[in-house]
DRENFI-162765 format. One record per residue (C-alpha): residue in three letters; x, y, z. Coordinates in steps of 0.2 Angstrom, whole numbers, plus 5000, padded with zeros to 4 digits. Layout:
ALAXYZ;...
# end
This chain:
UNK507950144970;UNK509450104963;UNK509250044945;UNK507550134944;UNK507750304938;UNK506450304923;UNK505250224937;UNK505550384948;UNK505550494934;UNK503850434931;UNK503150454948;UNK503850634948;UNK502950684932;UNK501350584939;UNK501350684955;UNK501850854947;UNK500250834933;UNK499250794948;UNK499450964956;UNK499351064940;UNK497550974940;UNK497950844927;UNK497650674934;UNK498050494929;UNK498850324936;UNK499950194936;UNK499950014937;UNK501849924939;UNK501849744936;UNK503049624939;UNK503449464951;UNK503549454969;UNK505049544974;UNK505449634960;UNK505149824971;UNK503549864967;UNK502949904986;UNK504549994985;UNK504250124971;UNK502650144978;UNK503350204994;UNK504650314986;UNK502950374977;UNK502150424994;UNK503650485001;UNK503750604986;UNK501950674988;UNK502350804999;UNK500750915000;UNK499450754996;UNK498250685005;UNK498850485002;UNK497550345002;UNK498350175006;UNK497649985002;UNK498449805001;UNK497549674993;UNK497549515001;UNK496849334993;UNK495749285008;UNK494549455005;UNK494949444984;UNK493149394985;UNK492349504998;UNK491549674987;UNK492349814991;UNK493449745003;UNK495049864996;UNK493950014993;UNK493350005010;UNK495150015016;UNK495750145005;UNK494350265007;UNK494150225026;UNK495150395029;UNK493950505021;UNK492250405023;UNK491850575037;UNK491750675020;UNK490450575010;UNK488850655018;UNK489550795010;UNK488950714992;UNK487550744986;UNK486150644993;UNK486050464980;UNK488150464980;UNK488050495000;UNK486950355003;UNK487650234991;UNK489450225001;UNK488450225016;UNK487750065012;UNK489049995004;UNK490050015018;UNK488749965033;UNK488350135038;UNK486850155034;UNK485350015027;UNK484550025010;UNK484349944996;UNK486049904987;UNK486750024975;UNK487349984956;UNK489049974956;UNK489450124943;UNK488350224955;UNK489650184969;UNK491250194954;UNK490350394953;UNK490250414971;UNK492050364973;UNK492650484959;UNK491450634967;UNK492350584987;UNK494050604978;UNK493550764970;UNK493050824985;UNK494550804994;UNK495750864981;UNK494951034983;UNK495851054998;UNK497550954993;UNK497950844979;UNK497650654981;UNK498750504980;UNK497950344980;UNK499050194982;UNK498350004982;UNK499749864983;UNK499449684980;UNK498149744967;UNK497949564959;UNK497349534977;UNK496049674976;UNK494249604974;UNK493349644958;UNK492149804959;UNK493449884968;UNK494749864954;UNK493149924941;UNK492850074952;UNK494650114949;UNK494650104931;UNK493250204932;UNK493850334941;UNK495550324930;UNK494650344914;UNK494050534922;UNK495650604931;UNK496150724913;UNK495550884924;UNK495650804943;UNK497250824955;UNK496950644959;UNK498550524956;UNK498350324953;UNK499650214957;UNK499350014958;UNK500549854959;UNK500149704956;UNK500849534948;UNK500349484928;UNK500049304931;UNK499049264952;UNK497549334957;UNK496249434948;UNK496849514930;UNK497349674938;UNK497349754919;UNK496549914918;UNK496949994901;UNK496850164906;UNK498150174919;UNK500050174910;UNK500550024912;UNK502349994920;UNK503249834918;UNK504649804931;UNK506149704925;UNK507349644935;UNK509049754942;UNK510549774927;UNK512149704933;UNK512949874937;UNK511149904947;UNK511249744955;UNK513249754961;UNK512949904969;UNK511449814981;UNK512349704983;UNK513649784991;UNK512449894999;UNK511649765009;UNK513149645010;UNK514249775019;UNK516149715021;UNK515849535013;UNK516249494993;UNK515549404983;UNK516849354968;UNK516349364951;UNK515849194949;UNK514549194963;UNK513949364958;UNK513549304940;UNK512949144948;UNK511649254958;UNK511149364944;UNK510649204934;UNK509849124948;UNK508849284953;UNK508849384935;UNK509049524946;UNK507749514956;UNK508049634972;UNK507049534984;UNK507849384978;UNK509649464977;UNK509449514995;UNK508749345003;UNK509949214993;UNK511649324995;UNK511949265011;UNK511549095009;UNK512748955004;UNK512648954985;UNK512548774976;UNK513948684970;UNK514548724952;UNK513748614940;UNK512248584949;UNK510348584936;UNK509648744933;UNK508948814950;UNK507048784950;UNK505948954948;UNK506449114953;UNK504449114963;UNK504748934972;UNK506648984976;UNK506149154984;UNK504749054993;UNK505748924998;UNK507049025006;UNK505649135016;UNK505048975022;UNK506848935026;UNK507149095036;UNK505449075046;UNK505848895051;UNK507848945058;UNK506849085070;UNK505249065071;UNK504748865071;UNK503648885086;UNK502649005080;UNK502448935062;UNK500648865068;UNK499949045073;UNK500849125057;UNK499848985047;UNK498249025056;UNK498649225051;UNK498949185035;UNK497449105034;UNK496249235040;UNK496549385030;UNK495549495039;UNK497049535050;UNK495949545066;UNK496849495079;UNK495149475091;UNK494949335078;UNK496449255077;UNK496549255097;UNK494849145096;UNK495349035083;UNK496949015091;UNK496148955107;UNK495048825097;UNK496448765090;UNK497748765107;UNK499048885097;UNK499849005108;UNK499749185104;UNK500949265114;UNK502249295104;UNK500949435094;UNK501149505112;UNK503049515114;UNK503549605099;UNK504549425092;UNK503449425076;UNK503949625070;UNK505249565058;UNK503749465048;UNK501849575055;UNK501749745053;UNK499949815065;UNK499249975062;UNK498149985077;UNK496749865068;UNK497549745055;UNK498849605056;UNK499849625039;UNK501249515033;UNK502549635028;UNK502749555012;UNK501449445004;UNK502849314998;UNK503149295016;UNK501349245018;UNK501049135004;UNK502349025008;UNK501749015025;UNK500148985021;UNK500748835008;UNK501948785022;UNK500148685031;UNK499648515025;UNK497948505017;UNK497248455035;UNK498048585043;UNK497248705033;UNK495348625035;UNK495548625053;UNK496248805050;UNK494548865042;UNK493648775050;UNK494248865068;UNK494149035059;UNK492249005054;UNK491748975072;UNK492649125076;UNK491749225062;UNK490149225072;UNK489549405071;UNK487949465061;UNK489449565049;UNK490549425047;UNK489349305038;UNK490249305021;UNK491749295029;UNK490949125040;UNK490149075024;UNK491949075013;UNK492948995028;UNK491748845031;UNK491748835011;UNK493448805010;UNK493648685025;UNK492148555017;UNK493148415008;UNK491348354999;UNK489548364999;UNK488648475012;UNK487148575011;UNK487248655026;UNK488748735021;UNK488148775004;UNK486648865011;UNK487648985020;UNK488749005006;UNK487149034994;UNK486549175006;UNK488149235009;UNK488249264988;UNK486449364992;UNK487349485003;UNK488749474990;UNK487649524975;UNK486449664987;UNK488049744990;UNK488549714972;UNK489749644972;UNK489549494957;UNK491149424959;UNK490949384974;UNK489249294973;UNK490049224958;UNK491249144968;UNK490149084984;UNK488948994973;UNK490248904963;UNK490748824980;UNK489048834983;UNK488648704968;UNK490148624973;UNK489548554989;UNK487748514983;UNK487048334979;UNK486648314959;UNK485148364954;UNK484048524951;UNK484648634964;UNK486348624961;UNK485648664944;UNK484948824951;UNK486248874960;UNK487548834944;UNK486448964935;UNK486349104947;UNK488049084948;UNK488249104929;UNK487049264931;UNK488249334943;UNK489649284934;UNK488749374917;UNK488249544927;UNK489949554933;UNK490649544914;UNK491649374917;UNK490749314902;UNK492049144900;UNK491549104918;UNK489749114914;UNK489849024899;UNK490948874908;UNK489348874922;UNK487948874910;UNK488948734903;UNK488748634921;UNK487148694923;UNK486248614908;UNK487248454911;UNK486248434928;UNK485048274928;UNK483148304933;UNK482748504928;UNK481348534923;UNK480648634908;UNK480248794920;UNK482048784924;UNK482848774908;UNK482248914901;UNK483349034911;UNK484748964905;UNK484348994889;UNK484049154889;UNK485549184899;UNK486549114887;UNK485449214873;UNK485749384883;UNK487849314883;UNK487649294863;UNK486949484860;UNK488349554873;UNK489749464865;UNK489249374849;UNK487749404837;UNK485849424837;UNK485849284824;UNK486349144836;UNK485349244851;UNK483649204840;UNK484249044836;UNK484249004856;UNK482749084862;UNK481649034847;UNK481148864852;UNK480648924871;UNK479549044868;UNK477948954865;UNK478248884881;UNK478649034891;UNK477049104884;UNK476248954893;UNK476948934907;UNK477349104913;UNK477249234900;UNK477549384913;UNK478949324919;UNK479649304903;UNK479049434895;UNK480549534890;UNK481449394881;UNK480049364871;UNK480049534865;UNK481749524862;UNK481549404850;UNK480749514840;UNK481949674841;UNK483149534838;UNK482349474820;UNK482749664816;UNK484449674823;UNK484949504813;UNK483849564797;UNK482749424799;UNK480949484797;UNK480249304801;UNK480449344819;UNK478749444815;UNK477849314808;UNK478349194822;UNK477949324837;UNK476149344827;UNK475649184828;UNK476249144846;UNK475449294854;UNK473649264841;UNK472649174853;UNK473349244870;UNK472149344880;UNK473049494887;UNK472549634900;UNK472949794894;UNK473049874911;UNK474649764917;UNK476249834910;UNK476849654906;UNK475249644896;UNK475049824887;UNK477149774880;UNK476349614873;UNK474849704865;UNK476149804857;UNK477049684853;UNK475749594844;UNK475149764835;UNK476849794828;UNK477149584821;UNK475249624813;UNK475949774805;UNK477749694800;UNK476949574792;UNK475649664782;UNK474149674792;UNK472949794800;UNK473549834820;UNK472049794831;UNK472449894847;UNK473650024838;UNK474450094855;UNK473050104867;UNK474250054883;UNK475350204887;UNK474850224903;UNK475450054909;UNK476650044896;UNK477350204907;UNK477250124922;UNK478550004918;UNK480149994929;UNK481349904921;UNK482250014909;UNK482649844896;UNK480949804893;UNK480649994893;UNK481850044878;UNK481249874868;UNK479449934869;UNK479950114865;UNK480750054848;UNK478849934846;UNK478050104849;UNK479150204835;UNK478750054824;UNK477050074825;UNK477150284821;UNK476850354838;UNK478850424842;UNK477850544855;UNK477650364867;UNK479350304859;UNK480350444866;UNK479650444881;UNK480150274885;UNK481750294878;UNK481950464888;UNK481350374904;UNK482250224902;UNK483950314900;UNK483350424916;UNK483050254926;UNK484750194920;UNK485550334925;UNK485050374941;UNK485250184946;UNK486950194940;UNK486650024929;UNK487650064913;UNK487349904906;UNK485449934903;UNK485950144900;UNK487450094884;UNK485849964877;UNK484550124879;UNK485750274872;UNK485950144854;UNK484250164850;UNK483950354859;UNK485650394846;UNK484750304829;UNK483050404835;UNK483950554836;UNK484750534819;UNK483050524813;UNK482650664819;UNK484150764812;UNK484750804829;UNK486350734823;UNK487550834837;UNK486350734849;UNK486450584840;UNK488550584841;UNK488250624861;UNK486950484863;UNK488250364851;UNK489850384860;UNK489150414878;UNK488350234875;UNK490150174864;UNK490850204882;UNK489750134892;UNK489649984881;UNK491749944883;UNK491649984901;UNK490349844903;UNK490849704892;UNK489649734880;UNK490749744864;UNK489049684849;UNK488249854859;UNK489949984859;UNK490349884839;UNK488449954835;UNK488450124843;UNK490250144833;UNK489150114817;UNK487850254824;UNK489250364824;UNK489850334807;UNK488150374801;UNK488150524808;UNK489950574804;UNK489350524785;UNK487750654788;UNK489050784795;UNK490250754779;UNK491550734791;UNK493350694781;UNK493750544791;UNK491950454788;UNK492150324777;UNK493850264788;UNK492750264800;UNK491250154793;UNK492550034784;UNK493249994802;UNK491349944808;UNK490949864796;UNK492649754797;UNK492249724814;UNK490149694812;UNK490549564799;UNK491849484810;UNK490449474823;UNK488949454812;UNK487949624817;UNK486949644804;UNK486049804811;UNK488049884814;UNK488449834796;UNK486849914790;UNK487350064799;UNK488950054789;UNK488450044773;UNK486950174773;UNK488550284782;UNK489550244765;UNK488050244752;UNK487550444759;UNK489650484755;UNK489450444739;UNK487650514737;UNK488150664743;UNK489750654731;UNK488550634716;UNK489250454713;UNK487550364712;UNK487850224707;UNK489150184720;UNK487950224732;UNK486650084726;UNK488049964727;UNK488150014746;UNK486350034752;UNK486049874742;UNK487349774748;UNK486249794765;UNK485449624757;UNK483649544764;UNK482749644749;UNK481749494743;UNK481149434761;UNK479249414765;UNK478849494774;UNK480149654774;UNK481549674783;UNK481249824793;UNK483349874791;UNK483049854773;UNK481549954771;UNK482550094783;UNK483550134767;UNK482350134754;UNK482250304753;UNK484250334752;UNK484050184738;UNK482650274728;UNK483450434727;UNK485150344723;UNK484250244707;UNK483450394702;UNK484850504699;UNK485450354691;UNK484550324680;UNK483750164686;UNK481750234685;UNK481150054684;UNK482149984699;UNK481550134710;UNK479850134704;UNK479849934712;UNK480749994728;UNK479550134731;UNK478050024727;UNK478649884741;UNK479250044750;UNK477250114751;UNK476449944755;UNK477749944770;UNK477150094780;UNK475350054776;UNK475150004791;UNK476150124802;UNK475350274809;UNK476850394806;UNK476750524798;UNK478850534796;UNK478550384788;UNK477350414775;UNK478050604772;UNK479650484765;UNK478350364754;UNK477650514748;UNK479450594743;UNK479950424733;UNK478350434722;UNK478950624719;UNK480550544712;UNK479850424702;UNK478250474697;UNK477850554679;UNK478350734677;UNK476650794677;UNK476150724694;UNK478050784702;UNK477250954712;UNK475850874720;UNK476850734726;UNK478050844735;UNK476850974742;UNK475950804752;UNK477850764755;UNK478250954763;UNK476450934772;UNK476650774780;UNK478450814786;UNK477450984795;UNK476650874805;UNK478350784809;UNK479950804819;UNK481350794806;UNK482150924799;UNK483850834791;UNK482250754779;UNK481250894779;UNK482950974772;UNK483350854762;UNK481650844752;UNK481851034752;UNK483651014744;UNK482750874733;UNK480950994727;UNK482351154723;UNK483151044712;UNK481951004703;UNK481251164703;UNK482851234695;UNK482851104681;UNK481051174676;UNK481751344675;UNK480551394690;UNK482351494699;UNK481351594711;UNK480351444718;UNK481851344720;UNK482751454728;UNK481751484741;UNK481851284747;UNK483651284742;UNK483751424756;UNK482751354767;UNK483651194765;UNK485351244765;UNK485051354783;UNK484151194793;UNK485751094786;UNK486951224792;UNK485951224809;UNK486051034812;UNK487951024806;UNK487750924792;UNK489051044780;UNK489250914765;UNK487250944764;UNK487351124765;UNK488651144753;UNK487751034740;UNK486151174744;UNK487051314740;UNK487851264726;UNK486051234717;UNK485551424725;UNK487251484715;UNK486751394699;UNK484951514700;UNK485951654701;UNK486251684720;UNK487751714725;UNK487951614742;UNK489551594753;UNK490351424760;UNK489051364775;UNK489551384795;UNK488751264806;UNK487851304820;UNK488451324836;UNK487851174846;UNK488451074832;UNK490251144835;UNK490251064853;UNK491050914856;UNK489750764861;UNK490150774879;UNK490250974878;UNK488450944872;UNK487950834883;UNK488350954897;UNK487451084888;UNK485851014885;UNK485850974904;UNK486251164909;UNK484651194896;UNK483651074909;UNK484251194921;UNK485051074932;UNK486651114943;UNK488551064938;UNK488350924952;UNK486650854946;UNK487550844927;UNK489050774935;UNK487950624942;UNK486850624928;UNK488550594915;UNK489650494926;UNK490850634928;UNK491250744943;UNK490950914946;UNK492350984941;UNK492750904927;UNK490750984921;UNK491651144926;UNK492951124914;UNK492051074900;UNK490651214903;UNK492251334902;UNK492451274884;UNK490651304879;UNK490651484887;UNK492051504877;UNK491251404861;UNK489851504861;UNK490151674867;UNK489151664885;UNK489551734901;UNK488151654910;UNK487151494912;UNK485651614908;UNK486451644889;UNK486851484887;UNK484851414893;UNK484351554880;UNK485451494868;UNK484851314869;UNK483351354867;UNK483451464854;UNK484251334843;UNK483351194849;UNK481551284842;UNK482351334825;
# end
């Protein structure tokens, strides 16, 4: 440890945390040699009391799922049937205990987090994992899962791996620890540490530090070598020095075995019943595993062979000629013969096939089927590349290039999918049945990381023939293509869709079908025209299993005015997400569950929702989806009259415009435009909620017309009665066609505003009846706040104070402050007296104490919420603490109550 006193300091505070229940990790980076496996020694020697949990990654097993998670939980897999019953099983299939189908990988990232949390209630837990560019994929996700919830778990992370080999080992939530190498004081006193009675003089010594830049390993190995003559080039790179000398050192005492080492650095499953039959196959001897003349370079720990540091193996490994290593793989596929060892056969006989071989590349296809069952997507990624590699031209390489890309795409390596499609299209001989895939992946890779315009701009010329060819099969892009004309703010995806789907006859009774139907209901209402089935399908729209098409039929439903159906497929959507662990399809679903909500004037709900589904968004890959959530969180910021609301719609709207998310920027600019209508400046609010642009479109764009209303209010306290008068006009003729009555109670409330004096109270009475038979209360209140104004202007004071109450209360209840104060200063100027508002007390919670709340209200257990949320059970605990506290409970009884209470208010 000499020279690395902040680095122990560090580990101190890390372990010290843990036990006070404060988890949290570290990674340390740095080049071979430079002590990481050292540090993370000294770090397990220090955890006196822990439980620690060890794992090396090595590159043969870099693409085998799971491979480093199975090592490091291998010690406490006899606590897993202690989960509860979805967590249990999912590590029991991962891990070949038990059969099943194969779990979603954030459902095995969960299960890991609640095994940990288990043990730590006994003794705090160190997990250690060296070599972490090495580790595969989804382990190295489950990890930074796990370290993005460790603030209230006695769980400790600590990684090391190289910057620049391997997989990117960058996990943003652990502190990342860059090593450097030894200052020349640090480095003197090693060396004379290690070189005992010899000297160096000055000269060598600075010679050393240049070649090495203080580099321990490298100090160590090159001291007692012959240095080179003065004047001699630069040395080559610290990495091929270091490498060289290992070989060096190998070859002066252990020549005869360099074959068997080759062969066990070629295997990396550390087996030694394996390399004892490849051996045989390839007449190397073995017996000097069995004599104890290997220790100074193997370390076995009763069931793996491990290279005692992995420099030692690379250079060994490189050491064989490239015939040497095929015969190598080749003898350790024939010794992978075992109904478990197929992937390992599979990626063996891959490696050894110097060109075309379809034999080979069946094996490794099937072998990426496990790979993707077990999910592990980078894994399949990586078989089917070879895969493609070693099949003829033509269509099914094709094929096997694009599931590739789909692995590649569901494990988030968007470049690598990207770079795939690219391959795949250029195959000769596809047909149009198998073109169509790719672009829609490639449509699905624009709305994750670029926009819904150039998304349309793909999928637009094949849906006509996926509609002929087969339309169930497609049928969720080609209603994507219509919730992507609103997202981009192009309404002509309505008309298109309309006369696509004219002439196609549909069964109502298949779910497939009954989406279509909708489909088609809601492009004949877009575009101006009479529904012909409304929503007659809810029973096999209800029976749909895929949470996607689920949630883009939910949001066809709410188009159409019935938000009972929408919200039940959102809710059950969101539930299917969840319990399937796929947060890719759950951050997509929360987006539209959080705009719903804010419709609704559930705005605490809405945050909860947004930032649940910001979260989820980031962790995935999916930055359009977290960039849009952020803009539902600015809205409702804006609602809540939060300080910090306009910061935080400027920064979405920089970044939608950057990406071209007109949905996100609209969320931005209605967020900005209710600032300053709420601030009285009106006519800075027109310039917002028209900046929205797509006013003049035929037919309407449906995020246009979303802020009519704001719009109409805005030019009528501006004086603008001619411009609102035309906005409420195109507004009415919108929802002609929509059977909601949310909607039209909003229609009804902009003829209010712009109508002649005389017609004012009959207009909002039909307003105030339409919103009864409604769930909205943040409208309801607003056209409340809207009527007592007017009210107060006629000099009728006791009417308008009695909606100016009632307004002012719902807008306390709901949080929305900015609102409420606005109420009450219109009751003070009839002559009340009224004090500065208090919000309610679920609007005081933050969104993830709300979350947690809402599910006690459900009455489910803290281990159901912490599978529900992602979380684990104790960390629910802690939060629950802070609601007790929040709201002045003592039970899980009050808190239901509470719930409930406000929740029917």
């Amino acid at each position: 440890m000499l020279g690395r006193g902040d680095e122990t300091d560090l580990f101190e505070s890390l372990l010290w945390h843990a036990v006070e229940g404060r988890g949290g990790g570290v990674m340390l980076q740095g080049e071979p040699g430079i002590g990481k496996t050292a540090l993370l020694s000294y770090a397990e020697e220090r955890a006196v009391g822990f439980q620690v949990l060890r794992a090396v990654g090595v590159a043969p097993e870099s693409h085998l799922a799971y491979a480093t998670l199975h090592q490091l939980l291998l010690p406490a897999l006899g606590r897993v049937d202690g989960l509860p019953g979805p967590q249990a099983r999912a590590l029991n299939i991962l891990f070949g205990r038990a059969d099943g189908a194969p779990p979603d990988p954030f459902l095995v990232a969960l299960s890991t987090l609640s095994l940990l949390s288990v043990l730590a209630v006994e003794q705090p837990v160190l997990c250690v994992v060296d070599d972490a560019h090495w580790a595969d994929q989804p382990t190295l996700k489950t990890l930074a899962f796990v370290a993005r919830r460790l603030d209230n778990e006695p769980v400790a992370l600590a990684l090391a791996a190289r910057a620049d080999e391997g997989h990117g080992a960058d996990l943003p939530d652990l502190r990342r620890v860059p090593l450097m190498g030894l200052d020349r004081e640090a480095a003197k006193a090693l060396l004379a540490e290690r070189l005992g009675g010899r000297r160096l003089t000055d000269s060598e010594q600075n010679r050393l530090l240049a070649t090495t830049g203080g580099n321990p390993l490298a100090l160590i190995e090159l001291a007692g070598r012959e240095m080179p003559p003065e004047g001699t080039q630069e040395p080559l790179a610290m990495t091929d020095e270091l490498q060289r000398s290992f070989l060096a050192r190998v070859r002066s005492r252990h020549a005869g075995s360099l074959p068997l080492l080759q062969l066990i650095a070629a295997n990396g499953s550390g087996s030694v019943d394996i390399i004892e039959m490849a051996a045989t196959s390839l007449r190397i001897d073995t017996g000097p595993l069995h004599h104890a003349e290997l220790d100074e370079l193997l370390t076995y720990d009763g069931t793996r062979l491990v290279f005692r540091h992995p420099l030692i193996r690379s250079a060994i490994f490189h050491s064989a000629t490239a015939d040497r290593r095929t015969a190598i793989h080749r003898a350790l596929a024939s010794a992978f013969d075992g109904p478990a060892d197929q992937h390992r056969r599979a990626w063996h006989l891959g490696q050894a096939a110097a060109g075309p071989d379809e034999q080979v590349a069946e094996q490794l296809e099937y072998s990426a089927e496990q790979a993707a069952l077990r999910g592990g997507p980078a894994a399949a990624m990586a078989a089917l590349s070879r895969a493609a590699e070693l099949t003829a031209e033509g269509p099914h390489r094709g094929r096997r290039l694009w599931t590739a890309a789909h692995a590649a795409a569901h494990g988030g390596f968007t470049a690598k999918a990207v770079e795939l499609l690219d391959r795949a299209e250029h195959e000769p001989h596809l047909d149009e049945e198998d073109r169509i895939p790719l672009v829609v992946m490639r449509a699905i890779l624009a709305v994750f990381a670029g926009s819904a315009e150039d998304a349309m701009d793909l999928i637009k010329p094949w849906i006509p023939r996926a509609l002929r060819l087969d339309r169930r099969r497609f049928t969720p892009t080609i209603v994507m293509y219509g919730d992507l004309g609103t997202r981009a703010n192009r309404p002509q995806a309505w008309s298109d869709l309309a006369g696509w789907l004219a002439d196609v006859a549909l069964a109502p009774d298949d779910p497939g079908d009954a989406v279509l139907l909708l489909l088609r209901d809601a492009c004949r209402a877009r575009i101006g025209r009479d529904p012909q089935s409304a929503v007659r399908a809810g029973a096999a729209l209800e029976s749909l299993t895929d949470p996607i098409t689920m949630t883009l039929a939910g949001a066809l439903a709410r188009g159409l005015g019935d938000h009972e159906l929408s919200r039940r497929l959102y809710r059950n959507a969101g539930r299917l997400a969840r319990s399937s662990g796929s947060l890719g399809a759950l951050a997509w679903n929360l987006e539209y569950q959080a705009a719903d909500e804010i419709g609704r004037g559930r705005i605490g709900l809405a945050e909860a929702y947004a930032e649940e589904g910001c979260q989820f968004a980031a962790e995935v890959g999916q930055l359009s989806t977290a960039c849009r959530n952020r803009g539902l969180l600015a809205l409702c910021a804006a609602v809540r009259g939060r300080p910090d609301a306009g910061e935080l719609a400027a920064e979405v709207l920089a970044e939608a415009s950057s990406r071209r998310l007109a949905d996100a920027m609209s969320y931005a600019r209605r967020a900005l435009g209710l600032i300053e209508l709420g601030a009285g400046r009106y006519r800075e609010a027109v310039r917002h909620f028209e900046a929205v642009g797509g006013w003049d479109t035929n037919p309407p764009a449906s995020l246009v017309m979303g802020i009519v209303p704001d719009l109409v209010e805005a030019l009528a306290r501006a004086g603008e009665h001619d411009r609102a008068t035309e906005a409420t006009t195109r507004y009415v003729q919108w929802t002609k066609y929509t059977a909601s009555p949310e909607l039209a109670a909003l229609a009804a409330r902009c003829r209010a505003l712009t109508c002649a004096d005389g017609d004012v109270d009959a207009h909002y009475a039909e307003t105030l009846r339409l919103h009864a038979g409604s769930d909205s209360p943040l409208e309801y209140a607003r056209t409340e706040l809207l009527l007592g104004e007017w009210l107060r202007r006629d000099r009728r004071r006791s009417e308008a104070r009695q909606h100016l109450r009632s307004a002012a209360e719902t807008f306390r209840r709901i949080g929305a402050l900015a609102w409420a104060d606005r109420a009450l200063g219109e009751l003070r100027a009839t002559g009340e007296s009224a004090g500065a508002p208090e919000a309610g007390v679920l609007s005081t919670l933050t969104p993830q104490e709300l979350r947690i709340t809402l599910a006690v209200g459900e009455g489910l257990t803290n281990r159901e919420i912490a599978a529900q949320l992602f979380l684990s059970p104790r960390t629910v605990d802690y939060h629950l603490r802070k609601v007790f506290q929040k709201a002045g409970v003592t039970s899980r009884a009050e808190l239901m109550r509470l719930v409930l209470a406000e929740r029917s208010a």
